[in-house]
N, C-alpha and C positions, 0 to 999 in steps of 0.2 A: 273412115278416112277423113270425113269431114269434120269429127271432131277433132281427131289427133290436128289437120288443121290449125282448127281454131283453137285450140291450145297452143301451138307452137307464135301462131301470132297473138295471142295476149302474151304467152311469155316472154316475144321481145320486146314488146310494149312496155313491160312493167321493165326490162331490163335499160331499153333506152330512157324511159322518162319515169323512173322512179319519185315517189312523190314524199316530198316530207311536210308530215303533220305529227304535231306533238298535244298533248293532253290538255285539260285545262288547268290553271295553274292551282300548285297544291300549297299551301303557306305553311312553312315549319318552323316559324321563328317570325313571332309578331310582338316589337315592342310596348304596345298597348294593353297588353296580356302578360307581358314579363315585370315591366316595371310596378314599383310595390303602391303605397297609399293603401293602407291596409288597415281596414277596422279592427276587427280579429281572424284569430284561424280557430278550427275547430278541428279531434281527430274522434273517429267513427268507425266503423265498419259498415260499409255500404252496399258491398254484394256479397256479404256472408260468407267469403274467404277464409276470415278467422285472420284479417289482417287488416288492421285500422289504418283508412283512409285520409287524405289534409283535404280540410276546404277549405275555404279562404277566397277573398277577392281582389282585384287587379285594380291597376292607375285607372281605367277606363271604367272601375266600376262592374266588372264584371264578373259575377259567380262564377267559380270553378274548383273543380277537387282535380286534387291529383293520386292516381289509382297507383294501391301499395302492391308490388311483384316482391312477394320474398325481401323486404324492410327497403327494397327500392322503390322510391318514391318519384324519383323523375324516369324509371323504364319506357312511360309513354307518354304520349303530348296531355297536358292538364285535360279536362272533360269541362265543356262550358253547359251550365247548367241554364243561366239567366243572365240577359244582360239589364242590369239593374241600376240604378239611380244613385243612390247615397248609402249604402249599406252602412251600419254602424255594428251593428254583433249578430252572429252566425252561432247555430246551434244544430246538433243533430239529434232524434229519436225518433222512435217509430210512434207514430203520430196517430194511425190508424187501426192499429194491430196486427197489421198482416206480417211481422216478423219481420221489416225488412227498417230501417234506419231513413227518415225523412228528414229534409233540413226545413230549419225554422230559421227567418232573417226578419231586421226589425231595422227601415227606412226613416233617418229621419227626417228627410226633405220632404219625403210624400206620406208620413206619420201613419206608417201601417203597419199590420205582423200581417206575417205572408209564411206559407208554409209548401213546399214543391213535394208531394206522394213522390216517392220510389216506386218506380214501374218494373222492377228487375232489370235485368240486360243492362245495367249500368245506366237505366234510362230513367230521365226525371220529369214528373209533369209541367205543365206552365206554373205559372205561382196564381196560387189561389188564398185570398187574401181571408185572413180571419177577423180582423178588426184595424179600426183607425182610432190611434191616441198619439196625444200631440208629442213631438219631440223623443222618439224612443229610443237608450241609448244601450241598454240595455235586458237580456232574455233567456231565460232558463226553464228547462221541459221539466216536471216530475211525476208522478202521482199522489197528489196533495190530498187526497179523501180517501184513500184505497179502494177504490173500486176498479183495479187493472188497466185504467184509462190514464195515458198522461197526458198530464195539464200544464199550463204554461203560466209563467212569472214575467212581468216585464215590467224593466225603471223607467220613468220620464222624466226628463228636466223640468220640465213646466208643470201645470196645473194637473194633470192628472195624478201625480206621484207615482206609487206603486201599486199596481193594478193585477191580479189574478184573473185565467178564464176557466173554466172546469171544461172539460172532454165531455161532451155528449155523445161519444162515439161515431165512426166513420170521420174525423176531421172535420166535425161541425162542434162548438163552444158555444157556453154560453154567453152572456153581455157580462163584459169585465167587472170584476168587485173591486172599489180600489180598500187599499187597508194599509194606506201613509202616502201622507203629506209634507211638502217642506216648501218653502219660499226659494230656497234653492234646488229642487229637483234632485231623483238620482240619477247614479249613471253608473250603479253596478248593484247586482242582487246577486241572490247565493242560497239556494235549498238545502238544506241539510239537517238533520234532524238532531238537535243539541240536548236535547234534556230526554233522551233513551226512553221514551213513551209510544215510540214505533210513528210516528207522526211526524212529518214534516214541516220542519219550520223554516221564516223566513229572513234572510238576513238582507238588509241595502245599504247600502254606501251614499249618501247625499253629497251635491258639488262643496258642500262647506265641511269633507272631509270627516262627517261624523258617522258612526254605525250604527243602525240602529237592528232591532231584534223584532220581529213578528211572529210571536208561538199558534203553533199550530193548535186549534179546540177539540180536535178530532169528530167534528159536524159540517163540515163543511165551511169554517170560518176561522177569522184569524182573531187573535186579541191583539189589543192597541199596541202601537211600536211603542219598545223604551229602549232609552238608550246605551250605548253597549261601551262606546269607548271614539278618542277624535284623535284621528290618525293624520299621516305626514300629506301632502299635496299631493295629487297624480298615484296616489299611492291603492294596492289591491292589499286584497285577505286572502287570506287561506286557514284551514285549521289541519291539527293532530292532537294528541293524548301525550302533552307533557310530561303527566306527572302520572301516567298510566294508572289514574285512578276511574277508566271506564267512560269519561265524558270528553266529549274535546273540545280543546282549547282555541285560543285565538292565536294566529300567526299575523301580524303585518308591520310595517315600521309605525314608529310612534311619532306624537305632533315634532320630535328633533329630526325626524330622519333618522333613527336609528332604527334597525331588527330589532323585532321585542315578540316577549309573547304578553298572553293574557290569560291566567287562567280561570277557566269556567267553574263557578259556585254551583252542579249540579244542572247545568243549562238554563238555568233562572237571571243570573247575574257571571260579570265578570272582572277579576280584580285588577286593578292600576297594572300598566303594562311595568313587564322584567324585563331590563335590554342585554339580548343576546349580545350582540356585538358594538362598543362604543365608539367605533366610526362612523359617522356621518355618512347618509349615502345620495348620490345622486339623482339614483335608479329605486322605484321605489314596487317595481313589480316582483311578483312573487308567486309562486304555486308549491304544493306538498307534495312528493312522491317518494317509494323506497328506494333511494338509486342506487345503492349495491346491494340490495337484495338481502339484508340479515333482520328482515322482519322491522325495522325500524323504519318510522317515514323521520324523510329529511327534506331541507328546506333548497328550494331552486333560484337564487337570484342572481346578484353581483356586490363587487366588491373592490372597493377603488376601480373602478371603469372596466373592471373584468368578469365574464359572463362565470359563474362556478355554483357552487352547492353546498352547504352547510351539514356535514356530516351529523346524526344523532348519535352523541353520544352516551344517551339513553340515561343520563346523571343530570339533565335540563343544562348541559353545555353544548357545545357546538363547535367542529372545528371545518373552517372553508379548504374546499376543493377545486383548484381551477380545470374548469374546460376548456376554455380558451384565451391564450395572452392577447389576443389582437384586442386594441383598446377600443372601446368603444361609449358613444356618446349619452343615447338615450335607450333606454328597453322600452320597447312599445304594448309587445305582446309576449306571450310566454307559455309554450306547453309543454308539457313530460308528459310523456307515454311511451309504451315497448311497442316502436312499430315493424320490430324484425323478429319479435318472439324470442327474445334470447332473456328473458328475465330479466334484464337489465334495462331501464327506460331511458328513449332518447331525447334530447330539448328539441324545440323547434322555437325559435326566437328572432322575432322582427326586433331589428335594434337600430341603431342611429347613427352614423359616423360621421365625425368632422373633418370636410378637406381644405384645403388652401382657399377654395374659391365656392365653396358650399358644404349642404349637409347630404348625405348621401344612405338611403335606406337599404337594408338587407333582408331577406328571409333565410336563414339556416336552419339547417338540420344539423345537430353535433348528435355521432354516435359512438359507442365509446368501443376503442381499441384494444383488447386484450394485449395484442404482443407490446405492443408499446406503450402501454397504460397511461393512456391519453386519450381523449376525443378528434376525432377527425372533422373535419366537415366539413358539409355539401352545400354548397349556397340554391338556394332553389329557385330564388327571381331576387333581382337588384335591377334598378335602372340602368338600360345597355348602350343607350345612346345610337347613336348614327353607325350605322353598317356599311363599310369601307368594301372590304374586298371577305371573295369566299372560295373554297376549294372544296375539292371532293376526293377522296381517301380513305382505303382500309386503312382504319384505325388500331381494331382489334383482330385483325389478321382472323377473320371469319366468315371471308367468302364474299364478304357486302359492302359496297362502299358508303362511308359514313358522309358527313356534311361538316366542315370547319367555318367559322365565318370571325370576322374580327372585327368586333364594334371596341366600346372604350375595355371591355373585357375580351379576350378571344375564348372561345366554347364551340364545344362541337355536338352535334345529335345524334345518336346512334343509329344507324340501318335495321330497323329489325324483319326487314322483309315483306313482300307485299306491298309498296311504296307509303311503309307507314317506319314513322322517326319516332324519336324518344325524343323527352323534352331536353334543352340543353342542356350540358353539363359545361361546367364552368372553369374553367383553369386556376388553379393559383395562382393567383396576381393583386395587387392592390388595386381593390375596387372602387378608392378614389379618381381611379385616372378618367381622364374626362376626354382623350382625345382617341380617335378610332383607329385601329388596329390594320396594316398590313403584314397579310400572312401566306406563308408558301409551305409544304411538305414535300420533307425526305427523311431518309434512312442516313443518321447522318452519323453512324457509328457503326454503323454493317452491320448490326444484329439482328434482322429481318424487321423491325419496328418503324412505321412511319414517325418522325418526330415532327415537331412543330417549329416553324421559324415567326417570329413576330418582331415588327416593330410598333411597341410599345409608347405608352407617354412619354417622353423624353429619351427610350431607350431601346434596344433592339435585344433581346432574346430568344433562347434555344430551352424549348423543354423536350424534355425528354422521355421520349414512349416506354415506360415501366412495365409494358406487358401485361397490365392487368386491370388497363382501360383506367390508369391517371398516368400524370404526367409532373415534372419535377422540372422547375427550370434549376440551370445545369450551364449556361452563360448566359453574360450580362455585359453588354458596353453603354454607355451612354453617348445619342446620339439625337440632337436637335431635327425636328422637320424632315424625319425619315419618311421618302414620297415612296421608293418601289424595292424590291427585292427579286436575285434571279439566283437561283440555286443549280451549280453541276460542276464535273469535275475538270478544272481550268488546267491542270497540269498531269494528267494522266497516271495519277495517283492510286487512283480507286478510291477515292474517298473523296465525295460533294466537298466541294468549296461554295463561299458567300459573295454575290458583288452585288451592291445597294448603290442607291442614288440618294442625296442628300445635298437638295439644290439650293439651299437659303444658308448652308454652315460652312462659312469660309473654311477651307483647309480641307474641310474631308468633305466635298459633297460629290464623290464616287471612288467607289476603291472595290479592294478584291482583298478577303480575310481567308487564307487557306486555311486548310481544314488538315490537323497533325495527326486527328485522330484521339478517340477514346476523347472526345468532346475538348480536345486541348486546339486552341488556334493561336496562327500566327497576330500580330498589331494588325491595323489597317493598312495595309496599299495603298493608297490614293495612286489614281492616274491624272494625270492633269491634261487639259486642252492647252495649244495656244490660247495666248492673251486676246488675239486678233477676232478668237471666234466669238465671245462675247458668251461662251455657250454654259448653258443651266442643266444638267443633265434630269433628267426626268423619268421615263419611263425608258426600261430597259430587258432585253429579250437574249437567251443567247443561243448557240447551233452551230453548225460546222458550216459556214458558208462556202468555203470553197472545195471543198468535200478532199481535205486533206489528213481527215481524220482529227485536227483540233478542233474544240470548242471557241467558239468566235463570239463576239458581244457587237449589240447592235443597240444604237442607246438615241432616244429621241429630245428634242428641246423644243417646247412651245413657247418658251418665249422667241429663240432666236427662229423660228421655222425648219427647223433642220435635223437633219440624223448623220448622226457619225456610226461607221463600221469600223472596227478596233481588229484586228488581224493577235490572231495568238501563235505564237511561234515555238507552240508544242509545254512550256516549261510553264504554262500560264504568265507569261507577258506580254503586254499588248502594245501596240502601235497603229494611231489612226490610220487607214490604210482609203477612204473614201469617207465625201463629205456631200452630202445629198442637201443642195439648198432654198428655198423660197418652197416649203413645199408645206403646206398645213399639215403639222401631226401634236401629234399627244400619242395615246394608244398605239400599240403597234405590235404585231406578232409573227413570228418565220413562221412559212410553208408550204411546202411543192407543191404549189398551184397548178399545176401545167404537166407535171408528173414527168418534169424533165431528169432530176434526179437531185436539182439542186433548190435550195432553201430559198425562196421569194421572203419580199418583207409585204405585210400589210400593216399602212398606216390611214390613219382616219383625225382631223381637226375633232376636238371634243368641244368645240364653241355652241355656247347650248343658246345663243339670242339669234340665229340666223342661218339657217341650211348652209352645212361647207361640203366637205370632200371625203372620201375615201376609195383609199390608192392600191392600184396592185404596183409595187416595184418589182420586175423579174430580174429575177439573178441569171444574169448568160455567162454561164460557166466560171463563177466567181468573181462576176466583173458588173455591176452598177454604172449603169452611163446614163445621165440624168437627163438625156438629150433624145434619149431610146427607149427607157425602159421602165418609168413613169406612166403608169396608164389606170382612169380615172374608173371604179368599180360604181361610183355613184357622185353623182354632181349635186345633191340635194338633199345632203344627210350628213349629221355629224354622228357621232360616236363615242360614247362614256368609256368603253371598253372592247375589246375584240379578241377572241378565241378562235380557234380553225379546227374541224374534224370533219371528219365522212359518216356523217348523218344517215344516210340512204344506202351504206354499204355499195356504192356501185364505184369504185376505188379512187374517188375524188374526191377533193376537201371541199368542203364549206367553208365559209365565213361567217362567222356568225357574232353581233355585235347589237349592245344597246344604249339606247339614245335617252338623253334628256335634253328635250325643247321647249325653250321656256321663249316662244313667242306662238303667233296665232298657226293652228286651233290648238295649241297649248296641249302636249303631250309625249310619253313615255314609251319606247319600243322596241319589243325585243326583236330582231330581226336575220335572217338567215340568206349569203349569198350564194347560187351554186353556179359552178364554171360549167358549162355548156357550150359546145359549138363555138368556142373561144370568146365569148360573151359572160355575162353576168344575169342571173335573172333574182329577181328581190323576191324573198316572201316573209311579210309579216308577220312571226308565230303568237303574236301579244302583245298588245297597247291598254294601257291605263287609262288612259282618258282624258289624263291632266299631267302638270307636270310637278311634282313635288318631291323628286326624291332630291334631287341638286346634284348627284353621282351616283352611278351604277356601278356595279361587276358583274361577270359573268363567266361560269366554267363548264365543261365538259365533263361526264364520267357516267357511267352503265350504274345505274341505282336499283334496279331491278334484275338482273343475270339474264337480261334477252339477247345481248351480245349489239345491242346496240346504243351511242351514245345518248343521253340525257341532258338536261341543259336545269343548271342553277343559277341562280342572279339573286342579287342583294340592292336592297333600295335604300340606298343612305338617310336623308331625314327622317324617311318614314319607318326607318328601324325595321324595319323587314326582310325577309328573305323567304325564298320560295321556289319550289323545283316544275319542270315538265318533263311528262317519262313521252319520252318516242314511242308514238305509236305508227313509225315511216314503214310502207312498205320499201324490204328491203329490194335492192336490184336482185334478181335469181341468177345474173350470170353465173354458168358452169364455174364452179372453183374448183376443179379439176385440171380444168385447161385454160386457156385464152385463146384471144388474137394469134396469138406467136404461138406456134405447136411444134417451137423447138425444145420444149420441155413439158415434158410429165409430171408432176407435183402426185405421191401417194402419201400414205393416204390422206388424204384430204376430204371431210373434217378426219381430225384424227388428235386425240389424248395426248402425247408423248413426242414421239417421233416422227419426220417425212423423209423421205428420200427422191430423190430424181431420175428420171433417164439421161442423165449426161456425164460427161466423164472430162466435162472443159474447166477448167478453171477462170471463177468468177470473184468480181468483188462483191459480196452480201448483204444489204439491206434490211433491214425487217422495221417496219413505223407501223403504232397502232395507230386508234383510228384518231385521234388527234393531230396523228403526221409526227410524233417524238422517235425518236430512233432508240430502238430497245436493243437490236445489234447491228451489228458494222465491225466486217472480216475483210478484208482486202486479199486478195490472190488467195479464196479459199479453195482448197484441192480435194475435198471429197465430196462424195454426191448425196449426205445423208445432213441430218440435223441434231439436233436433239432439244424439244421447245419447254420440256419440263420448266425452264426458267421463268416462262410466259405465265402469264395468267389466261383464263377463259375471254376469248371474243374474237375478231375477225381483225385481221391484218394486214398488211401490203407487203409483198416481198419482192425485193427488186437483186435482181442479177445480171450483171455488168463488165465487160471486156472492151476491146479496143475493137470487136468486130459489132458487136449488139448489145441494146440492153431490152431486158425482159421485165416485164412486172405480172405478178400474179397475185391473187388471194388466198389467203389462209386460213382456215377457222383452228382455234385449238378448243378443242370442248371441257 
């Protein structure tokens, strides 16, 4: 008896003062890691999959691969190996012999070759340094003596020249042999064994553009470098078999800039370059691979500013093939390899693009499309800029909700379960734009597909969910200093309509773009303020405020202090209907606060130099009286953004909002309000330390299938973004019954269907845990449901007449 007791009293404990705690934070989107500055990449095979691997290094400098799933390459977050200094070239082989692929990197700030053991489990050691020679740009693994040990190459610009180590075995070398010199240094070598005597030789490339040749003696030494040929500026080599007389030739552009070859006299010598192509080129990078597979290699570069491949057509001609028309400026880096196992190899190329107001780097993957015989491709890291706003959304309609965020690009992460993401994927867009992305999701064609809404650099678009995890944009308006976006259906259509705010573009800076359907819309709407009110529209929120069953809009202005409520009169037309004034806002969100049945506003000053306000406005029964229903949730706090959900499952909203203060003690935070006892109590889930983001967002959504919400926030300067999974105990209240046991709720949790003990006709309710109304039935007359419509998690159902209203809990599992 005494424990049944004390059980009954912890469980009302947990049920009155449910506590919410959330995880520590998880980062899935760090601009310092995304953006490029990239020495080279390198592809591998690193845990012996039988599926080559990228590594390559970030703006920040820091080592990292990104692990190949079935020729997808961003499936998971990149893997950070080392955070390193100056990288200049990246190599992979297995350095030890234990069968497993080591990387070799060669610093040339701190003038060292360093080489990190593969540990298995995708684990890599610390870097363990082989030697120091000055200015290393770059490094190449082989077996230069045959004795199963491989050995390393590596260029210097400076004094050391070209320098060889031999493998002593277990990752220990001997003291470098150098075997070329030059006044200008190199900055590229190349093993490969030319003159067919089973021996590897050595080839470098010197800053003054000349090649030279190092033959292997097959004793452990090289003979003197001579020289091989003096090629174009910035320019790489490569070889194949020309003239398929057994030896290979030389690939690379010649002192004009032109594609040329060179054919090899037996690997001794090589003659005046042939020019493949008598176009002049910009781009003077280049690699050899067979890219359609008929036993021939061909050549990978560009051509007039476009990335493509030089068909062999096995007569010493060549006909170009483009990959891709987007023009581009510089090639930086350049690989071919099959990293999807389909015989056919795909590019990965760091390349250079010119915008209006700078130069803007890329890494791609192009892989090539059978049905459409063309190359697709996948940007892998481009600099993302400031991270504006983020949402949370099944994407791929498979159970999980994904992450969207909108920096100067919008890209989303995939859910893959476990609270672990995929690296971004990146949208179609031109990745010149420089300005950061507001964005919202919906189904904006009713084919079960979340799409995407963006505003854009200069412009606001619609891409559209293709089903197969991309996206197509699909509209386009152009629209100056687009601030906010609110998506739902304004005239009871079934089909999402658009209203934006655009507070600096004379003429249109707020309107309403119905939606016709099948991705077709009406011109803009504009609604206009009087002249009197001075007003900026800014941030804007919408909901049925007076519970008339329309969609109402609720729109705030920080410059003039104030919030207008817009009354819709069913057809989506609106009319100011209340004007809320002297009241610091920015940020602001609906939500039955008070669980009266109707929409409250939450607003909050976003003034980040001095603690302001954030406001509960209750709605009394559709009516805003600024003289009554203005009540202040915190007197010492501003607010970059504000979201509302039921955190703790105990049928009440939170608040939940984060700050940037940029005065003393200077800091960033994410923070959560819970209604209590008609009060407010604050809890901190997460402070920075400092204040650097300059703007926040913040969203709700269940990232793991626990049935409870989650909290994602995006930190603007700092290019970041990053989730907390709830780990709140939930309230236990009976979700069978409540308070009012004028109804029965069966069953409950329950798959499918509920039904009731009552036979009263009620108006119907149902808000998940954000407080969004997912149905609303007026004068419904059966006692049954049917929640098939729902997705999994825990709801509020509220039941209503002129004598009572009821609210209970829902779980649909």
């Amino acid at each position: 008896m005494k424990k049944l007791l004390l059980f009954i009293l912890l469980s009302n404990s947990i049920s009155i003062f449910p506590q919410i705690n959330f995880s520590t934070e998880q980062i899935f989107v760090d601009e310092r890691n995304t953006a490029t500055n990239i020495s080279n990449s390198f592809s591998a095979d690193l845990n012996n999959d039988g599926f080559k691997e990228l590594i390559t290094n970030t703006k920040d400098n820091t080592l990292v691969w990104y692990k190949n799933v079935n020729g997808n390459l961003l499936h998971e977050q990149k893997k950070i190996v080392d955070n390193t200094l100056y990288l200049k070239c990246i190599y992979a082989a297995d350095i030890d012999n234990d069968n497993l692929n080591d990387i070799i990197t060669v610093d040339y700030f701190l003038d060292k070759i360093t080489w990190y053991k593969n540990l298995g489990n995708e684990k890599f050691s610390k870097e363990i340094i082989i030697a120091s020679i000055d200015n290393p740009q770059s490094v190449e693994v082989a077996d230069l003596n045959k004795d199963g040990l491989n050995d390393i190459v590596v260029g210097s610009l400076n004094k050391d020249g070209v320098v060889f180590y031999l493998n002593k075995g277990n990752g220990v070398f001997t003291e470098g042999k150098k075997i070329s010199t030059s006044v200008y240094g190199f900055e590229k070598v190349k093993i490969i064994d030319l003159n067919n005597d089973g021996f590897l030789d050595i080839m470098s490339l010197s800053e003054d553009n000349t090649i030279f040749l190092n033959k292997n003696t097959g004793n452990g030494s090289f003979e003197p470098p001579v020289y091989v040929a003096y090629i174009a500026d910035y320019g790489s080599f490569d070889f194949m078999d020309i003239n398929m007389d057994g030896f290979l030739d030389l690939i690379s552009f010649n002192a004009s800039n032109k594609l040329s070859y060179y054919i090899s006299q037996k690997g001794n010598k090589f003659d005046p370059p042939t020019v493949i192509d008598n176009e002049e080129s910009n781009f003077t990078k280049l690699c050899v691979r067979d890219m359609d597979n008929d036993g021939y290699p061909d050549i990978i570069t560009s051509k007039s500013s476009i990335l493509g491949w030089y068909k062999n057509n096995t007569d010493k001609t060549f006909t170009f093939q483009t990959v891709s028309n987007n023009t581009i400026k510089f090639i930086k880096d350049l690989i071919a390899d099959d990293f999807n196992k389909d015989s056919l190899p795909e590019i990965v190329c760091l390349s250079t693009l010119k915008t209006e107001y700078s130069e803007r780097e890329k890494l791609s993957y192009y892989s090539y499309n059978p049905s459409t015989l063309l190359y697709d491709e996948t940007i892998i890291r481009t600099p993302l800029g400031a991270i504006s706003s983020i949402r949370i959304g099944d994407l791929n309609n498979d159970g999980l909700n994904d992450i969207v965020t909108g920096s100067s690009i919008v890209m989303w992460n995939k859910n893959l379960g476990n609270g672990n993401f995929s690296s971004p994927y990146l949208l179609p867009t031109d990745i010149t734009s420089t300005l950061s992305s507001e964005i919202e999701l919906a189904d904006m064609n009713g084919d079960g597909w979340l799409d995407i809404i963006a505003s854009t650099q200069y412009k606001f678009e619609i891409y559209k969910n293709n089903g197969n995890e991309k996206f197509t944009s699909v509209y386009s308006i152009p629209l100056l200093s687009f601030r906010d976006i609110e998506i739902a259906d304004f005239n009871k259509d079934g089909k999402p309509d658009i209203c934006f705010t655009n507070p600096y573009q004379k003429g249109t800076n707020f309107g309403i773009i119905k939606n016709l359907g099948d991705f077709n819309f009406e011109n803009v709407n504009q609604i206009s303020f009087p002249t009197n009110y001075r007003f900026k529209p800014n941030r804007i929120k919408s909901g049925d405020i007076d519970n008339d069953g329309d969609i109402d809009i609720v729109v705030s202005s920080a410059e003039t202090s104030s919030i207008q409520i817009l009354k819709n009169d069913g057809q989506g037309n609106f009319t100011i209907n209340t004007e809320l004034t002297s009241i610091s806002t920015n940020p602001i969100e609906l939500a039955d606060i008070d669980n009266d049945g109707y929409l409250d506003i939450i607003s909050a000053d976003s003034y980040s130099y001095s603690p302001r306000n954030v406001y509960w406005i209750k709605n009394d029964k559709g009516i805003f009286d600024p003289n009554s229903t203005i009540k202040t949730i915190d007197n010492q706090q501003s607010l970059q953004s504000i979201t509302c959900g039921d955190l703790d499952g105990d049928g009440n909203i939170e608040v939940i909002g984060v700050s940037y203060e940029y005065y003393a003690p200077y800091d960033e935070k994410l923070i959560a309000y819970s209604f209590q006892k008609n009060a407010f109590q604050k809890t901190i889930i997460h402070n920075l330390g400092n204040a650097s983001s300059l703007s926040r967002d913040v969203t709700l959504g269940d990232l793991n299938k626990d049935h409870k919400l989650d909290i994602a926030t995006s930190y603007y300067f700092i290019g970041k973004a990053s989730f907390f999974i709830n780990t709140s105990t939930l309230s236990i209240e009976d979700v069978t019954d409540s308070n009012n046991n004028e109804i029965r709720i069966y069953p409950n949790p329950t798959s499918d269907k509920i039904s009731w003990d009552s036979d009263v006709n009620y108006d119907i309710t149902i808000y998940d845990q954000s407080g969004k109304t997912v149905f609303n039935k007026k004068n419904y007359s059966t006692s049954s449901l049917d929640l098939n419509f729902l997705n999994t998690g825990i709801y509020i159902m509220k039941f209503k007449n002129d004598n009572q209203s009821i609210t209970k809990k829902i779980i649909k599992k």
